[in-house]
Backbone atoms as SQL, in Angstrom:
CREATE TABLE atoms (id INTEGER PRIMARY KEY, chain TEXT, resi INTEGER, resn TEXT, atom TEXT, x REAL, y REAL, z REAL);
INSERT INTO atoms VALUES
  (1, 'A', 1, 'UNK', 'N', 108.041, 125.808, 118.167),
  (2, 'A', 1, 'UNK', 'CA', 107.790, 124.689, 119.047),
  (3, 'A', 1, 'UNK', 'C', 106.308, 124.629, 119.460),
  (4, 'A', 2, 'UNK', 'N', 105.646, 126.074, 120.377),
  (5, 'A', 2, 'UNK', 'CA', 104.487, 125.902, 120.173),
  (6, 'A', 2, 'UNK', 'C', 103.512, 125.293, 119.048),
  (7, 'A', 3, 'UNK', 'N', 103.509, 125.675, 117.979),
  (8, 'A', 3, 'UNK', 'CA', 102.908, 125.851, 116.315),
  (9, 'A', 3, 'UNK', 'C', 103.291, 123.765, 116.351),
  (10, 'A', 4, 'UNK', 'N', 104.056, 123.345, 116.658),
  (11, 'A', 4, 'UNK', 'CA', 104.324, 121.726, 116.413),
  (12, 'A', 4, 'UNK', 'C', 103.653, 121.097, 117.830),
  (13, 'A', 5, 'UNK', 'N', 103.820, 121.692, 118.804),
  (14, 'A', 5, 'UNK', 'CA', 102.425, 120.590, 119.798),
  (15, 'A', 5, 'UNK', 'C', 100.744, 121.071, 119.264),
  (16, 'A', 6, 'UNK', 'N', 100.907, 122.701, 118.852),
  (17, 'A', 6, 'UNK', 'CA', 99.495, 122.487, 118.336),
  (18, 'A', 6, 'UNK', 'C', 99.317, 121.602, 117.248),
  (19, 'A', 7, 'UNK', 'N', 100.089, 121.022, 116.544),
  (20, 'A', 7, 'UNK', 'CA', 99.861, 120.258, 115.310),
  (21, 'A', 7, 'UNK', 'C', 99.242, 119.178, 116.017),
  (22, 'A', 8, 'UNK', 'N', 100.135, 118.435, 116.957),
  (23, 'A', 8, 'UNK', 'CA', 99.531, 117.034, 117.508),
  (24, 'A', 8, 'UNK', 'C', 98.386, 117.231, 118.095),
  (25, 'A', 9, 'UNK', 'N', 98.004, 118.384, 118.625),
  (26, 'A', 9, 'UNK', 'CA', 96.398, 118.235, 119.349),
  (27, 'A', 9, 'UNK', 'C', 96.440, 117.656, 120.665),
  (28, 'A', 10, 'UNK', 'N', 97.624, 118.001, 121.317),
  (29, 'A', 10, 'UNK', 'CA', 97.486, 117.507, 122.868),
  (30, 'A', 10, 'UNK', 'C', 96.107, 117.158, 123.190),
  (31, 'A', 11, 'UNK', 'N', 95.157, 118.112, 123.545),
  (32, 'A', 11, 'UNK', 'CA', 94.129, 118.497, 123.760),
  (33, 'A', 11, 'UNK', 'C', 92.997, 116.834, 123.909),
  (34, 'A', 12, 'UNK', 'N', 93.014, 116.491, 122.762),
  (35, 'A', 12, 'UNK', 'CA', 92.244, 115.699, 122.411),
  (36, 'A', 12, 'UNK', 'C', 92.989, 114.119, 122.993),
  (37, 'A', 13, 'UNK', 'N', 94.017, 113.772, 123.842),
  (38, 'A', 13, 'UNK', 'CA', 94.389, 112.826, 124.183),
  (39, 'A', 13, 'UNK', 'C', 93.348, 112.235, 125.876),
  (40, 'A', 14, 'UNK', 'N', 92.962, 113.211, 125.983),
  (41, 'A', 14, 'UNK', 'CA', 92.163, 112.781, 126.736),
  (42, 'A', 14, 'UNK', 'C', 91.574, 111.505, 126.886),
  (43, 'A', 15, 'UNK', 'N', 91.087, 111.524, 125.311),
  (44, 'A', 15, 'UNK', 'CA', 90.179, 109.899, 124.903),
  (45, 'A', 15, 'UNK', 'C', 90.543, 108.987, 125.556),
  (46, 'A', 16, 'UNK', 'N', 92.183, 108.725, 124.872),
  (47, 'A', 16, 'UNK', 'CA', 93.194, 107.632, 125.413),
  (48, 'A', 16, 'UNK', 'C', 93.087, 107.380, 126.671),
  (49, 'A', 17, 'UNK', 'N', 93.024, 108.148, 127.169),
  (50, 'A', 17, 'UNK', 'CA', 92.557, 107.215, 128.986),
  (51, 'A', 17, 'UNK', 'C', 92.060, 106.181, 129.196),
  (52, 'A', 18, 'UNK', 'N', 90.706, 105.887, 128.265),
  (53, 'A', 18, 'UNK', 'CA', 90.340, 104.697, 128.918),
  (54, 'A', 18, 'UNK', 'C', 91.213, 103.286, 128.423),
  (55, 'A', 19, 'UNK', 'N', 92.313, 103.525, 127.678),
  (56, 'A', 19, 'UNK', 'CA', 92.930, 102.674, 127.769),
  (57, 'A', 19, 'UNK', 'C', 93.636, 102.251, 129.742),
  (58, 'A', 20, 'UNK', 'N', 93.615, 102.707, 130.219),
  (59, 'A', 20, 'UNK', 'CA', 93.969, 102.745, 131.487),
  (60, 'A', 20, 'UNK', 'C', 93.041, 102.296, 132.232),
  (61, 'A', 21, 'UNK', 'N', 91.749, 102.144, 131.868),
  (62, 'A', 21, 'UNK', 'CA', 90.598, 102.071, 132.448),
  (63, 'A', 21, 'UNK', 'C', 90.424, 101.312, 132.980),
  (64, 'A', 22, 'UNK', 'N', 91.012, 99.693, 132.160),
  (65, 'A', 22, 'UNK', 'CA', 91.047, 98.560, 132.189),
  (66, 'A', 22, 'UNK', 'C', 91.930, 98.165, 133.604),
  (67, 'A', 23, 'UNK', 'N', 92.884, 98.425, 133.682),
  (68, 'A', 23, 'UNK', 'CA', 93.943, 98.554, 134.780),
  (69, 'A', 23, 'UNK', 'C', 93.283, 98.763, 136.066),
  (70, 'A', 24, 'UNK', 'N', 92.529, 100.057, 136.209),
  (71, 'A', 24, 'UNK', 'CA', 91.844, 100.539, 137.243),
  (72, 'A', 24, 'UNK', 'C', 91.078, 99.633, 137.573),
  (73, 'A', 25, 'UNK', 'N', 90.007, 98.999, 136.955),
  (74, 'A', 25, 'UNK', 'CA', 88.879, 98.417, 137.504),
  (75, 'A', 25, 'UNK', 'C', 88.984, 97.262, 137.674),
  (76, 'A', 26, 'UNK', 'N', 90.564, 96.521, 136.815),
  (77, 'A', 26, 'UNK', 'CA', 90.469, 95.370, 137.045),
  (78, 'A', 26, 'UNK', 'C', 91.521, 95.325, 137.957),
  (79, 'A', 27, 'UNK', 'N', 91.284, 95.754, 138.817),
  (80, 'A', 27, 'UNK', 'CA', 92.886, 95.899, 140.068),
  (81, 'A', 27, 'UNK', 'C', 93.991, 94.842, 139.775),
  (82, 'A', 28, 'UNK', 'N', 94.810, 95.704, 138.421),
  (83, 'A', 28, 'UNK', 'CA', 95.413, 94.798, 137.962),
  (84, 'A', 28, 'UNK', 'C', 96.836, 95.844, 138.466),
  (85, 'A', 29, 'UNK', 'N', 97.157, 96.273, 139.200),
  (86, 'A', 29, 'UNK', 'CA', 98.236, 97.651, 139.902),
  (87, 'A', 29, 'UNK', 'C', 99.068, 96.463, 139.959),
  (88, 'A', 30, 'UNK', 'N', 99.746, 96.122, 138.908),
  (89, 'A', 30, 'UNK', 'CA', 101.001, 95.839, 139.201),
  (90, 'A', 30, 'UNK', 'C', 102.282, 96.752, 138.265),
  (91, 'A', 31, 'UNK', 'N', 103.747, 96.810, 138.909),
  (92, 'A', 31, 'UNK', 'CA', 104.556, 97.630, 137.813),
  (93, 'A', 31, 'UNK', 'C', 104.333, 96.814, 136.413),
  (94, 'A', 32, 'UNK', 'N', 104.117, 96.055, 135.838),
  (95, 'A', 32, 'UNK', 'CA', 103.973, 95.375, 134.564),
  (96, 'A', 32, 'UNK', 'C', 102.579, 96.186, 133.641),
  (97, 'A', 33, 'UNK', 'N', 101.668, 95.716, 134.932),
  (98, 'A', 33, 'UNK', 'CA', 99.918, 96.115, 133.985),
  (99, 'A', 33, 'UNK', 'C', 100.618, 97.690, 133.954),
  (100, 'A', 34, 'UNK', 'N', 100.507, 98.600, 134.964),
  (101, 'A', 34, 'UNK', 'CA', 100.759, 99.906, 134.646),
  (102, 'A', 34, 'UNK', 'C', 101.096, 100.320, 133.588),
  (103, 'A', 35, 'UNK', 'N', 102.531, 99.629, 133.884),
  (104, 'A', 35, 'UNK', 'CA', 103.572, 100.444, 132.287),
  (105, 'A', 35, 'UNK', 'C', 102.987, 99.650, 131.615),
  (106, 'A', 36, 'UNK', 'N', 102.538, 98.980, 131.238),
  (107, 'A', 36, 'UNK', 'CA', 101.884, 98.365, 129.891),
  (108, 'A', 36, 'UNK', 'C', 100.881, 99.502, 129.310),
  (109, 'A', 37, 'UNK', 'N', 99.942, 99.745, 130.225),
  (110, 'A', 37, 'UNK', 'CA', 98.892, 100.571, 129.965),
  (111, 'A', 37, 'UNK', 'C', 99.193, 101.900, 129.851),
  (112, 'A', 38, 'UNK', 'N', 100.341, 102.499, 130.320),
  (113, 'A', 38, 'UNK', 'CA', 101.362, 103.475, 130.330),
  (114, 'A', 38, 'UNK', 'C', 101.169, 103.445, 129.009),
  (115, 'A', 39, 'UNK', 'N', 102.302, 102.327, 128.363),
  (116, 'A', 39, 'UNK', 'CA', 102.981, 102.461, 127.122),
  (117, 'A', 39, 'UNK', 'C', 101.514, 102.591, 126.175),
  (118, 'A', 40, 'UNK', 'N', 100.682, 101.735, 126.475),
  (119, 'A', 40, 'UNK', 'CA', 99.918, 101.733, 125.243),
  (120, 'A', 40, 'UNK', 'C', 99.042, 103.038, 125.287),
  (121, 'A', 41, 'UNK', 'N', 98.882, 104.173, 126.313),
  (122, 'A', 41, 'UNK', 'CA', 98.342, 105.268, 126.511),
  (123, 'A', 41, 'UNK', 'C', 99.244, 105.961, 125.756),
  (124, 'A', 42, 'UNK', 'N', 100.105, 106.066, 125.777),
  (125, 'A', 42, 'UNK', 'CA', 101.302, 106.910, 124.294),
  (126, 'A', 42, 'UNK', 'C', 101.119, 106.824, 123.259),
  (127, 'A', 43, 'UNK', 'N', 101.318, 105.261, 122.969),
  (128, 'A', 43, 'UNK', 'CA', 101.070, 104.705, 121.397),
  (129, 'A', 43, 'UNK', 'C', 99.865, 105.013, 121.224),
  (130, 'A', 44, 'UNK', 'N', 98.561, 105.255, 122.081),
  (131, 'A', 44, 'UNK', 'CA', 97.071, 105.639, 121.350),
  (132, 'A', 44, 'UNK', 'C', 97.281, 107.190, 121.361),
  (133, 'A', 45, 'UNK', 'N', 98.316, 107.870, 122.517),
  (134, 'A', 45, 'UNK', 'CA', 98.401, 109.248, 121.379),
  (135, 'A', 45, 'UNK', 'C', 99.174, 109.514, 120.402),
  (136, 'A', 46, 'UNK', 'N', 100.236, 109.178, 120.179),
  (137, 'A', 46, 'UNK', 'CA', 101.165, 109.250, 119.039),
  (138, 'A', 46, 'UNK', 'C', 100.234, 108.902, 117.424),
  (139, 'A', 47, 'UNK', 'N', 99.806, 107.918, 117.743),
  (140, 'A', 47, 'UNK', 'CA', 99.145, 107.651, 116.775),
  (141, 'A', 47, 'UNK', 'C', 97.932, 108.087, 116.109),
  (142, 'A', 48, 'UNK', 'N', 97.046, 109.160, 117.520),
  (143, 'A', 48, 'UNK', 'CA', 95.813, 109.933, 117.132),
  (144, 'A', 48, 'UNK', 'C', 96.177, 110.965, 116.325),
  (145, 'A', 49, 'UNK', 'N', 97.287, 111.918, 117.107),
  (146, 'A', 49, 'UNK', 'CA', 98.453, 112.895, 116.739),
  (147, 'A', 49, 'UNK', 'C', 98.909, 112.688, 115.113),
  (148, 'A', 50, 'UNK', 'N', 99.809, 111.444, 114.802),
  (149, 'A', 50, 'UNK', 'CA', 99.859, 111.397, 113.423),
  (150, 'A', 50, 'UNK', 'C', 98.812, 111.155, 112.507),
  (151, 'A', 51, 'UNK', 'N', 97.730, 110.633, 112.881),
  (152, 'A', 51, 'UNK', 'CA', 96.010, 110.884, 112.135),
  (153, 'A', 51, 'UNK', 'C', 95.557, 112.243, 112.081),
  (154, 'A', 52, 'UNK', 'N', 95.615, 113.265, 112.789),
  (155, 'A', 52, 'UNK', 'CA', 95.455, 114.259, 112.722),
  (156, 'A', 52, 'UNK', 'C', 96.311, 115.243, 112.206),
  (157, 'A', 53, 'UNK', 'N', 97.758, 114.927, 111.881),
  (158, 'A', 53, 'UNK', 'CA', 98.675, 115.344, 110.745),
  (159, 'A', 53, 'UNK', 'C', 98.320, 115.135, 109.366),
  (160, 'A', 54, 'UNK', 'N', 98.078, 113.847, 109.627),
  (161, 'A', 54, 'UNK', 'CA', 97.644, 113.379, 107.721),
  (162, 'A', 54, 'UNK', 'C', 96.301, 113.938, 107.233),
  (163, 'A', 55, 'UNK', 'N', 95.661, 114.252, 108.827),
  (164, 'A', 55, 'UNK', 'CA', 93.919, 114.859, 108.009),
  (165, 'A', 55, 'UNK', 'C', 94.904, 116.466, 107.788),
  (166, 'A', 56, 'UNK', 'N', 95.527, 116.899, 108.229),
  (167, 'A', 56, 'UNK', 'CA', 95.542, 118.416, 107.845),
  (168, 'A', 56, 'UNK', 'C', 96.761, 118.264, 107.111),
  (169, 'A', 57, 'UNK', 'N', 97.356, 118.003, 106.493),
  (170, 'A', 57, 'UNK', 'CA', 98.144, 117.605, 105.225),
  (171, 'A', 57, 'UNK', 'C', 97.247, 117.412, 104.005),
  (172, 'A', 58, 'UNK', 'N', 96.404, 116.245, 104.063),
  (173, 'A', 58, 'UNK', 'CA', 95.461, 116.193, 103.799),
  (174, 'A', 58, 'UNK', 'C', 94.375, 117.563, 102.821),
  (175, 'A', 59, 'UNK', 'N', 93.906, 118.026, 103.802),
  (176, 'A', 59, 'UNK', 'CA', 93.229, 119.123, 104.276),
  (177, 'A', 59, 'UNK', 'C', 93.627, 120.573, 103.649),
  (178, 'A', 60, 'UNK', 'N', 94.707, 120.617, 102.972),
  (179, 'A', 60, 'UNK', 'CA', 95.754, 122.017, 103.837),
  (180, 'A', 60, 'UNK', 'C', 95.304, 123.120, 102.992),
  (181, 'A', 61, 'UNK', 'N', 94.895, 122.669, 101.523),
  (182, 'A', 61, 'UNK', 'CA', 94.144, 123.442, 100.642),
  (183, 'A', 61, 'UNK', 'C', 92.622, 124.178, 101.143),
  (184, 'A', 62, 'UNK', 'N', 92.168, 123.385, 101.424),
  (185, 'A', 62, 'UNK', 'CA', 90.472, 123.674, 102.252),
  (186, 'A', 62, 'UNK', 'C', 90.154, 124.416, 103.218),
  (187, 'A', 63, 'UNK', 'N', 91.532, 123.807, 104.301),
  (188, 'A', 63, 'UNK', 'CA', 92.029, 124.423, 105.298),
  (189, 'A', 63, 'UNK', 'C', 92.114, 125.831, 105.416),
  (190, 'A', 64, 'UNK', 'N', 93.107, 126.575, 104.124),
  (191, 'A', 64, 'UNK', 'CA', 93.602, 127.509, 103.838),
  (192, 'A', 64, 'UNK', 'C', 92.225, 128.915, 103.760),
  (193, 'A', 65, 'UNK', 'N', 90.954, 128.215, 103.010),
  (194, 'A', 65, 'UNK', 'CA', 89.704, 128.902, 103.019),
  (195, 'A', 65, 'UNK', 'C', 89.236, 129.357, 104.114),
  (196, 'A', 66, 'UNK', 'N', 89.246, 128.119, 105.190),
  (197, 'A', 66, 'UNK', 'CA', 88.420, 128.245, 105.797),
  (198, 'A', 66, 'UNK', 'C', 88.461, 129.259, 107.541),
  (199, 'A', 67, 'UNK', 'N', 87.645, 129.763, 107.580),
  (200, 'A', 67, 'UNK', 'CA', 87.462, 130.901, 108.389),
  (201, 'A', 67, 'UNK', 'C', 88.430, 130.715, 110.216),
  (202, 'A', 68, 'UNK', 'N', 88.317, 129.360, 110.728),
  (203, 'A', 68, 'UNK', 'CA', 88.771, 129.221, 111.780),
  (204, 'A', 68, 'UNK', 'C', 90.221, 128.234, 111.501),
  (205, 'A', 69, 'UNK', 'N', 90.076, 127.118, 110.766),
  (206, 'A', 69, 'UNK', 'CA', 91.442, 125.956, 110.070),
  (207, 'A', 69, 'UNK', 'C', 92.144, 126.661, 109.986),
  (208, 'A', 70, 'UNK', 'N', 92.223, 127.928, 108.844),
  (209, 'A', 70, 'UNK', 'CA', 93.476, 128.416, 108.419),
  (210, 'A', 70, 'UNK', 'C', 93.984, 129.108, 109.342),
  (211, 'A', 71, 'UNK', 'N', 94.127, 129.318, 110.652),
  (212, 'A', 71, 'UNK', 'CA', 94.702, 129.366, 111.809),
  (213, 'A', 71, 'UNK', 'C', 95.293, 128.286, 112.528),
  (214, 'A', 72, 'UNK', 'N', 95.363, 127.263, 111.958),
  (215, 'A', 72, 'UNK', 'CA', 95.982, 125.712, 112.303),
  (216, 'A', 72, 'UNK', 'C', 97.136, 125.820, 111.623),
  (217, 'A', 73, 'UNK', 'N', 98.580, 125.122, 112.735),
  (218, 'A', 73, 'UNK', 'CA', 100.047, 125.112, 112.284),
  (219, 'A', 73, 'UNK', 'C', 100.231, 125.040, 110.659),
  (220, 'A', 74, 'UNK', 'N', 99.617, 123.848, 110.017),
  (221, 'A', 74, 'UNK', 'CA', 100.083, 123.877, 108.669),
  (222, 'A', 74, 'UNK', 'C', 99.482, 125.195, 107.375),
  (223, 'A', 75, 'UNK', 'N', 98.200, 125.070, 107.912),
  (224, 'A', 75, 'UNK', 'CA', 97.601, 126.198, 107.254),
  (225, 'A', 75, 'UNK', 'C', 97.811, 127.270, 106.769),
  (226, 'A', 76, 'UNK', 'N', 98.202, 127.972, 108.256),
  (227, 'A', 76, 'UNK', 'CA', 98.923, 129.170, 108.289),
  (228, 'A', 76, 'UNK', 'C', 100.511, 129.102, 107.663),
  (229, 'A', 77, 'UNK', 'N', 100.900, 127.881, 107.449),
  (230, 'A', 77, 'UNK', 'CA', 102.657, 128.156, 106.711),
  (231, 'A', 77, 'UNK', 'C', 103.201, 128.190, 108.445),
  (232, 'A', 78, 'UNK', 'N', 102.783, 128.273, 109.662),
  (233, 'A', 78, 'UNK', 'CA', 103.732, 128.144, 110.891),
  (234, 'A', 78, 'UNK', 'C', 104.642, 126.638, 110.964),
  (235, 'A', 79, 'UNK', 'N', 104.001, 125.535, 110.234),
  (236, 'A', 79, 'UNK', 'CA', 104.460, 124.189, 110.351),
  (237, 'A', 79, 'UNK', 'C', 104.585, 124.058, 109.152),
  (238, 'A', 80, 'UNK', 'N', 106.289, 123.949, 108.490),
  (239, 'A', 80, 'UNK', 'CA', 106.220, 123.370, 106.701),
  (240, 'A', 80, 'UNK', 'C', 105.446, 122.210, 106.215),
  (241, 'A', 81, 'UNK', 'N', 105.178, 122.166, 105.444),
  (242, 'A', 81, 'UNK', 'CA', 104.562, 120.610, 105.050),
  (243, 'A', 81, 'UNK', 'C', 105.560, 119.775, 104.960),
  (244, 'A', 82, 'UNK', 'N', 107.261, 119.627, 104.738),
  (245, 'A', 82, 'UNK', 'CA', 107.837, 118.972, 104.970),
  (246, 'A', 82, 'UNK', 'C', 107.913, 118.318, 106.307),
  (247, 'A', 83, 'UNK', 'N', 108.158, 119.265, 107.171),
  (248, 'A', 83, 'UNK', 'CA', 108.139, 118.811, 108.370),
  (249, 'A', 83, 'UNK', 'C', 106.871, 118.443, 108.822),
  (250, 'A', 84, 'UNK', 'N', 105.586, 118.250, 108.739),
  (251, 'A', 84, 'UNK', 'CA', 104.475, 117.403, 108.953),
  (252, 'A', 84, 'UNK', 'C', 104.859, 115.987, 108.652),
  (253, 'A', 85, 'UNK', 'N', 105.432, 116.537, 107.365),
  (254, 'A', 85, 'UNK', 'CA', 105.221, 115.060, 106.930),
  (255, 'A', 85, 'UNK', 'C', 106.680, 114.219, 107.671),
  (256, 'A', 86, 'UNK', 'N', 107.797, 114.996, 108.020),
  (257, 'A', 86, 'UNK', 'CA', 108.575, 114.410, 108.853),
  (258, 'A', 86, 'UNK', 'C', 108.034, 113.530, 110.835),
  (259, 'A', 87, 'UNK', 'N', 107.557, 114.403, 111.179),
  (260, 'A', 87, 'UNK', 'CA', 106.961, 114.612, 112.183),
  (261, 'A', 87, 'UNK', 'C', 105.909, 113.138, 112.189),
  (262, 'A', 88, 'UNK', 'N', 104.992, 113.327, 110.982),
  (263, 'A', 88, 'UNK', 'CA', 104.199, 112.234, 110.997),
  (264, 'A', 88, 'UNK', 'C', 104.937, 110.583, 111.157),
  (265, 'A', 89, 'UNK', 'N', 105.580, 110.627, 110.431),
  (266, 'A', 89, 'UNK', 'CA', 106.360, 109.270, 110.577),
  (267, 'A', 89, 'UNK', 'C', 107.402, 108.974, 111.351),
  (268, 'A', 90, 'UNK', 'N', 107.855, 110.025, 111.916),
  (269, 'A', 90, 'UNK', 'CA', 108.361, 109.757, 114.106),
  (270, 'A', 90, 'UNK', 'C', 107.378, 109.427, 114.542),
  (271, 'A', 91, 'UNK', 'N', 106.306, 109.812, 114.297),
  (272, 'A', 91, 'UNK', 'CA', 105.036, 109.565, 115.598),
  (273, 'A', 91, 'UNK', 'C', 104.488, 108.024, 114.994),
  (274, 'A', 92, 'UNK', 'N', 104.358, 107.587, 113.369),
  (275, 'A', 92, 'UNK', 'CA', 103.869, 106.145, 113.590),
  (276, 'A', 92, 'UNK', 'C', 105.116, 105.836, 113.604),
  (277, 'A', 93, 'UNK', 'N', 106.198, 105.799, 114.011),
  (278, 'A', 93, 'UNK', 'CA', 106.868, 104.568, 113.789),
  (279, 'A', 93, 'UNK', 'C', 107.191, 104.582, 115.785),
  (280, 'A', 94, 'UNK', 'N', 106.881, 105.615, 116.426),
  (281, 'A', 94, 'UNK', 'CA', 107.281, 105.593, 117.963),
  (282, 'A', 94, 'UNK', 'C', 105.993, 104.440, 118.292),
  (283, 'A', 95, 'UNK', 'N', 104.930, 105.242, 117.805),
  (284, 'A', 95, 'UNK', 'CA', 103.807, 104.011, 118.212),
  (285, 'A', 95, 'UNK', 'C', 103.707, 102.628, 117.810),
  (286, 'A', 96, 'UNK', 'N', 103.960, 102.302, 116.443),
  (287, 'A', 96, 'UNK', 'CA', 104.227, 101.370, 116.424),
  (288, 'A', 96, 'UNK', 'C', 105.501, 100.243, 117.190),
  (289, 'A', 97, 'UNK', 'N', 106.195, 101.609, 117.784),
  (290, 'A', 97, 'UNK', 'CA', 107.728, 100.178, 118.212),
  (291, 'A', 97, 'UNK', 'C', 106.866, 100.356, 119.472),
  (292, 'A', 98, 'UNK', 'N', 105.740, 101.337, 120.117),
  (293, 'A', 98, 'UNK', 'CA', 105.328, 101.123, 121.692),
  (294, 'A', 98, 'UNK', 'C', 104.479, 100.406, 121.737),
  (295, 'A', 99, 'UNK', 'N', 103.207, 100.164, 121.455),
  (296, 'A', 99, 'UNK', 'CA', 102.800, 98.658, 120.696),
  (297, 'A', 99, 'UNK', 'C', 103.532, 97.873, 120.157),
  (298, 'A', 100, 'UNK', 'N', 104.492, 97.531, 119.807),
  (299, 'A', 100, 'UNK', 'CA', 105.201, 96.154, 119.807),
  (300, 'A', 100, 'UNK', 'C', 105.968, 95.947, 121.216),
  (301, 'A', 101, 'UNK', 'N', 106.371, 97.088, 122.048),
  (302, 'A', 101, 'UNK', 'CA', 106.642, 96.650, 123.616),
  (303, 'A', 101, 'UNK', 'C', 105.690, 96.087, 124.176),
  (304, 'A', 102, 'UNK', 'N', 104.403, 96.699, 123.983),
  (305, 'A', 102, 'UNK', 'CA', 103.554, 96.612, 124.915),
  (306, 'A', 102, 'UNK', 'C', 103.026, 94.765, 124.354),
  (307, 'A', 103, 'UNK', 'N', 103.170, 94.327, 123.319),
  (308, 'A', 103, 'UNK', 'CA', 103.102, 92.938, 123.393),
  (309, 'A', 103, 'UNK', 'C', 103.471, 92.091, 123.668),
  (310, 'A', 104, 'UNK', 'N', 104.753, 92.332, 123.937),
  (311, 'A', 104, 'UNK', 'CA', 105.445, 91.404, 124.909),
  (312, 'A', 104, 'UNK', 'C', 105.348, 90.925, 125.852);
């Protein structure tokens, strides 16, 4: 379980915030703007998360060389490549149906 959130890269969701940003400054605090900006703060991680599956899928050969990577879930054999590649397409298809909420 650990070895599969390190795959997604929690870490790096940070970015996604300033999707929220918008909300804040434009004192738009209503329950609608929120969860909107909610939802679409998911869908921009789900979707960074499965970009960063496909680079180390991708990757996994190079990976395997290299001095610090091959300590990354797939690298090391901790995350199968099946299941990346399972994993990857829960995460675009969650983002994609949370971006299609969030257009509504």
């Amino acid at each position: 379980m650990i070895s599969l959130i390190k795959l997604l890269r929690p870490h790096q969701y940070i970015k996604n915030g300033f999707v929220l940003v918008g909300v804040l400054f434009g004192h738009q605090w209503t329950i609608d703007s929120i969860s909107k900006a909610l939802l679409a703060f998911i869908a921009f991680c789900l979707i960074a998360s499965s970009v960063y599956i496909l680079n180390d899928i991708m990757d996994i050969e190079a990976d395997k060389n290299h001095p610090t990577k091959r300590n990354r879930p797939l690298p090391s054999g901790k995350v199968s490549l099946s299941t990346a590649k399972m994993f990857l397409v829960i995460l675009v298809m969650g983002a994609f149906t949370l971006s299609y909420l969030v257009s509504m």
